[in-house]
N, C-alpha and C positions, 0 to 999 in steps of 0.2 A: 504493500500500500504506500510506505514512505517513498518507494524508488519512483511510483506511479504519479505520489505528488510533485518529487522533485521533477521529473522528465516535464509533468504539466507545466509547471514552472519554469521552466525552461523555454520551452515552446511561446509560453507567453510574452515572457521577456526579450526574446527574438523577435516578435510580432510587433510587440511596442516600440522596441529599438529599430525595428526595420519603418517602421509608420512614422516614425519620429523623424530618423535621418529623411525620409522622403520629401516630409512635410516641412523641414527646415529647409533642404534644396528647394521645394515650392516657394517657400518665402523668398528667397533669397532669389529665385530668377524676377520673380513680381518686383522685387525692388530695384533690380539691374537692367531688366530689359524689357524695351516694348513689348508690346500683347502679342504672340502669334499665333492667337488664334483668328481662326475665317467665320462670318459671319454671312448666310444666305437670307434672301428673303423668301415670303410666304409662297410655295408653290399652287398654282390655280391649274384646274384640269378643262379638259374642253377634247369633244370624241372625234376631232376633224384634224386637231395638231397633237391632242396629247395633255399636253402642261405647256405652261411660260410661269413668269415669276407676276406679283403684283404690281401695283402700283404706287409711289410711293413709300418705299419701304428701302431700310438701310441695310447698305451693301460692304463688307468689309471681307480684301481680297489680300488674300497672303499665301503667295506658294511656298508650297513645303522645302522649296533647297534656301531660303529665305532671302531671296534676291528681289522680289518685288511687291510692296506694299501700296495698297489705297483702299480709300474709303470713297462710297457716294452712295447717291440714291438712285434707283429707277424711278423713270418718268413715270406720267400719267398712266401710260399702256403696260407698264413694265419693263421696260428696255432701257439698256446702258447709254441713254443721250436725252437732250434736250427736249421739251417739249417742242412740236413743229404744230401751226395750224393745221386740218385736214385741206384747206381750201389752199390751194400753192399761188403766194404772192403775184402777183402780175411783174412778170420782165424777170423772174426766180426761174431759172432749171433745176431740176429735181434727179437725184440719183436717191436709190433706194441699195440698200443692201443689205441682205437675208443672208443668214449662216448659222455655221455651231458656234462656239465658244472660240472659236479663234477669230470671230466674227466681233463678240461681246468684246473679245482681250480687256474682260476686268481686273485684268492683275496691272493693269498703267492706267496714267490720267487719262481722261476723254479726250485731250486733245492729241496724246499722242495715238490714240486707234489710228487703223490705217483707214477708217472712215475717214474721218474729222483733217487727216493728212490732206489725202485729197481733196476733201472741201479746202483745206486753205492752198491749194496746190494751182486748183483750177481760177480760185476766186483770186490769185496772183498774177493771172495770166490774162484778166478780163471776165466780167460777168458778173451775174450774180447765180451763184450756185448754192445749195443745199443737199449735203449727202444725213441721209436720215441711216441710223444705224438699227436693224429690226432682227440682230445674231440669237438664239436662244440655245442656250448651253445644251448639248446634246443632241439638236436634232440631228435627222437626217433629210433626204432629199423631199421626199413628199410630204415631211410635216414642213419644211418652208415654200411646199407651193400652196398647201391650203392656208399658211401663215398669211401670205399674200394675196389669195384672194378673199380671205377675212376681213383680213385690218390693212396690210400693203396699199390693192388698187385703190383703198378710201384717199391718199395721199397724190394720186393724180402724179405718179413718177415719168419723167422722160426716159427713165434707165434705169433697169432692175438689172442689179450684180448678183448673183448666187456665190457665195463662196462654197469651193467643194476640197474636202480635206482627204486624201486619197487614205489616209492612217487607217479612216473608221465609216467613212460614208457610205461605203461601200456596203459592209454590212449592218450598218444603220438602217439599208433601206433593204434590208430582207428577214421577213418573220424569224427564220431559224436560224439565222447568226447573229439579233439583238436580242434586247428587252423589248417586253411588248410596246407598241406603239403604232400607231396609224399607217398603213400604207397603199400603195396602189402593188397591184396584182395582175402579171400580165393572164387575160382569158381570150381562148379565141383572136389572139392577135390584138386586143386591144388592153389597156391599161383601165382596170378598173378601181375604184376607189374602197379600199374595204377601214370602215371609222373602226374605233376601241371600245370597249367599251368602258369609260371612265371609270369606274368602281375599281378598275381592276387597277390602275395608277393611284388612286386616292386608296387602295389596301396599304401599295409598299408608302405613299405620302406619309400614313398615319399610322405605320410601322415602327417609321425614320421616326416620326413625332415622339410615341412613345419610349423608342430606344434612349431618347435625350430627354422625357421628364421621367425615366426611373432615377431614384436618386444615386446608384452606383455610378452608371452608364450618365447620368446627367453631372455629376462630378471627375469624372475624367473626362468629358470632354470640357467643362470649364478648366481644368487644367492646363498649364502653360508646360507641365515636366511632360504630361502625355501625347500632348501636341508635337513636342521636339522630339519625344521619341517618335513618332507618324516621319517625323523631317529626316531623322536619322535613318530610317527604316529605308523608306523612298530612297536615299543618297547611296546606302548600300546595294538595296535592288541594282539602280543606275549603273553602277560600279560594275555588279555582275553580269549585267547585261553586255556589255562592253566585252566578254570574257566567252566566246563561242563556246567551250569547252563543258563549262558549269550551266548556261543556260542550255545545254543538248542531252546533259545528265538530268536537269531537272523535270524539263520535258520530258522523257521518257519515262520516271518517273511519276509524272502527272502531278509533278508539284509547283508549275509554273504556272502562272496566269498571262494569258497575248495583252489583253488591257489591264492598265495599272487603278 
């Protein structure tokens, strides 16, 4: 019985000392260094695109190798840019441009997007231009065409740009190599349009929801130690990816994941 309490003892005291050292290093990054943690806003669903983000709502972008920090908000629609009228100024050209996430590039100010580039690029050169940035992280091809002709054509653009990102668009835009989401279907030679049906997005939405107000899972992700470990994790993956050898062992394996 005494060895049982001392062992108990023991055990606990490692528990405490180990919660304690942790919680000290917690302190102690809080007080040396910015926040790196990311902050998203409220995901909205829709059975034609899928999801976009809301309206109004703060956006805080931090990539995990910790190289590029900002903060902002999404416009009225949801989107990484200014508010634009729907009616296009008189003597204004319109460029529109739909994409994924490399479309958004929330991890830099708005002005440096390669939207906002070209608007000052073109407006340097004569005119008056207006490039409207409409990117939603993740899509792929057919949710930025019905994106476009949702809310897009309401903008009256002279020039819709699609950006297509060959990494992931590719199977973005087929049932069996994504996560569920809206797509066209070739039948009969023609492309048909098959919607989602949103319950099935707002399951994993309020999955994610949950995972972050349980209080374990909702305190490590408020963490700054657990976030750097996510950053350390990521830097090491990168490393071994670089490394044919280990990435061909772990694949075969089945321990690799193609997206990060």
């Amino acid at each position: 019985m005494n060895k049982f309490v001392l062992l108990s003892a023991k055990i606990g005291l490692a528990i405490a000392s180990t919660a304690l050292t942790l919680g000290l290093i917690e302190v102690a990054l809080r007080l040396t260094m910015d926040d790196p943690r990311s902050f998203s806003p409220t995901v909205l669903t829709d059975p034609d695109y899928g999801w976009r983000w809301a309206g109004h709502e703060y956006v805080r972008g931090r990539d995990l190798h910790g190289e590029l920090k900002t903060e902002w908000w999404t416009n009225s629609l949801g989107f990484y840019d200014v508010d634009h009228d729907t009616a296009r100024p008189k003597g204004v050209r319109r460029i529109l441009f739909i994409g994924d996430s490399f479309t958004v590039a929330g991890a830099v100010l708005l002005k440096e997007t390669f939207v906002k580039r070209v608007e000052e690029a073109l407006s340097s050169w004569g005119g008056r231009w207006e490039c409207l940035n409409m990117g939603v992280s993740g899509y792929g091809t057919g949710q930025e065409l019905k994106l476009y002709e949702k809310i897009g054509r309401q903008f009256d653009p002279d020039i819709v740009i699609v950006s297509f990102c060959v990494d992931n668009d590719i199977a973005d835009n087929h049932p069996q190599l994504s996560e569920p989401r809206p797509y066209f279907i070739l039948k009969n030679g023609a492309l048909v349009f098959e919607p989602i049906d949103v319950s099935i997005i707002q399951k994993s939405v309020e999955k994610h929801s949950k995972i972050r107000q349980s209080f374990f899972k909702s305190c490590l992700h408020k963490s700054y130690l657990w976030t750097l470990k996510r950053a350390v994790a990521v830097q090491i993956r990168a490393k071994m990816r670089e490394s044919p050898a280990i990435t061909r062992v772990m694949r075969t394996l089945g321990l690799w994941k193609q997206k990060q």
